[in-house]
C-alpha positions, 0 to 999 in steps of 0.5 A: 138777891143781887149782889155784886163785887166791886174791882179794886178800881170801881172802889177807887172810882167810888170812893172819889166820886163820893168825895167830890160829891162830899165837896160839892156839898159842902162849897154848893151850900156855902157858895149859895149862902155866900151869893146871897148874903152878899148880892141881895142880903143887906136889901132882904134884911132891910125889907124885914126889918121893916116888916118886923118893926111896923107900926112901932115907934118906940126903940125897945119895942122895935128891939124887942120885935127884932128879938122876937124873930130872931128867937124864933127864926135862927136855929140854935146849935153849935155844930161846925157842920150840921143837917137840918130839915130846911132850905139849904139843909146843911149849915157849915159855921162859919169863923167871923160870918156877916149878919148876912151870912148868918140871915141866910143860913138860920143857925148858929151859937151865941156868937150868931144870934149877937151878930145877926141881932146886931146887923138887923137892929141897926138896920132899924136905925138902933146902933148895937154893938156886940159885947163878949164875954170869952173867959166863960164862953158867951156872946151877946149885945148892947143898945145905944138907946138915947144916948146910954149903953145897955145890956140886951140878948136876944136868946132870953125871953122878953122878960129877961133880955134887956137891961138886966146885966147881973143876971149872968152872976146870979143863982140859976134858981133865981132866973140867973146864968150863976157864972163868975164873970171874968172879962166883958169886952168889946171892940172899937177899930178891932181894940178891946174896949172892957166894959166889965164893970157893968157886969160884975164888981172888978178888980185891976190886976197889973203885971209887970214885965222886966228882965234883970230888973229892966223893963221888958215892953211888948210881951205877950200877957194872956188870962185865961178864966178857969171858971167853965175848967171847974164848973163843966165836965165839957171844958177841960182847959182855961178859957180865953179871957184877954190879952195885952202886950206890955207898955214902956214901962213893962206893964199891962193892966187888966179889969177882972172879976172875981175868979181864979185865973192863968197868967200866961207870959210869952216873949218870942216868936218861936222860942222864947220866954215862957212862963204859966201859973195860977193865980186868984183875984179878989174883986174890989183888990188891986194886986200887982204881979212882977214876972222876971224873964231872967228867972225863966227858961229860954225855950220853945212850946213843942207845936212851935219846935216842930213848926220851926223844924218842919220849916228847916226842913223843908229849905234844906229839902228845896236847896238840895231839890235846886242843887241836883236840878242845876247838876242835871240841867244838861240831861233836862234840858235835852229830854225837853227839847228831843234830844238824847245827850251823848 
């Protein structure tokens, strides 16, 4: 049996060699998708598009075959980095990818499917726009067929995919998602724009911010949805739901459904005021919560502590660094020159 024992410089070797073949892996399959999908992607997507669609008229069957396909031809997982048995064989998600992007590499999660739905539907001259749904984790679209907006997903059977937009609230065992919908939204020039009443009856929960009764305006105030928390062993923390800085007067308001959620308050940067807790909102009420900062503690999260220390370090590091290079520039700039000082 061969057998042969690598010196501690052939494993060096060795192991360096597999890291930049890892590297060049990884930026190969990301370079390629990446010239594709922006030298000959919006032309191949138009050409299938065209060959999907033909021979219908209609909007939603156009929509339908766009579905179709996209069903059928993206991959579903959820993986950051990902093997599978097809052209390029490796798939690396990617945060905020083109419809392009997504076209080329063939795999990815709710967020995917939405966005590549998306870029192909009005490519059939069907304006879509993506709707999400944070709080519980899911992604989907919305139609503009004449003139009204409507609910479509293109993950569900043909049956369930359009118009259908209770079905997210309703019992599994009569074809729904069960979930408790707490924030449906999506954007207009990168602004969230809620549309959550079209998915669950809403209630308008107002906090207000002030400090020593005065108003307190651009305040972080962040919700966050417990429902995936309490129903999935996978989830351990709130989910995201939305976000608002305070107005003027100290106030942001927020269209939500029935869940239980976290109200987050944060004023500064690296230290400042903070505050969290737990609260249940009815839908159909319209509580309003006041948070006064001077009841609350002036400090800082330990991530932010230890970013602001790291940074103070590293300037004293490079005044000391400036201040011994400037003592020894007489030695420095003779060894550059050839000389030895004397």
């Amino acid at each position: 049996m061969w057998n042969y024992e690598l010196s501690p410089k052939q494993e060096k070797v060795m192991a360096l060699s597999l890291v930049l073949f890892g590297l060049l892996i990884v930026f190969g399959v990301n370079g390629y998708i990446e010239v594709m999908s922006r030298v000959i992607g919006p032309y191949t997507m138009q050409q299938k598009v065209d060959e999907i669609t033909a021979g219908n008229t209609n909007p939603l069957e156009k929509l339908h075959s766009i579905a179709d396909w996209t069903k059928e031809n993206l991959k579903y997982d959820v993986k950051n980095v990902k093997y599978y048995p097809r052209w390029p064989f490796l798939f690396f998600r990617k945060s905020h990818p083109s419809a392009e992007w997504i076209y080329f590499a063939r795999v990815g999660g709710c967020e995917e499917y939405a966005i590549l739905f998306q870029g192909l539907a009005e490519k059939a001259g069907i304006e879509t726009r993506i709707v999400y749904n944070s709080g519980e984790d899911h992604t989907w679209d919305e139609v503009n067929i004449n003139g009204s907006w409507w609910h479509f997903e293109s993950m569900r059977v043909k049956e369930r995919r359009f118009n259908d937009p209770g079905s997210y609230e309703r019992p599994k065992n009569m074809t729904g998602s069960g979930k408790q919908i707490s924030h449906v939204y999506y954007l207009e020039n990168g602004k969230p724009i809620s549309v959550t009443k079209r998915y669950t009856d809403i209630g308008r929960l107002q906090v207000t911010v002030t400090k020593n009764g005065i108003p307190v305006p651009d305040t972080g105030v962040r919700i966050e949805s417990h429902f995936l928390k309490d129903h999935h062993i996978a989830y351990t923390e709130p989910m995201f739901a939305i976000d608002a800085l305070t107005n003027d007067k100290g106030e942001a308001s927020f269209e939500l459904g029935t869940n239980n959620y976290t109200i987050f308050v944060k004023k500064g940067l690296f230290f400042g005021y903070k505050t969290i807790f737990d609260y249940e909102l009815i839908e159909g009420s319209t509580p309003s919560v006041l948070i006064d900062l001077s009841s609350m503690v002036f400090v800082g999260s330990r991530v932010e502590i230890a970013l602001y220390l790291g940074i103070l370090i590293l300037i004293i590091e490079l005044v000391v660094l400036v201040r011994v290079v400037w003592k020894k520039r007489d030695i420095i700039q003779a060894r550059f020159s050839g000389h030895t000082k004397k």
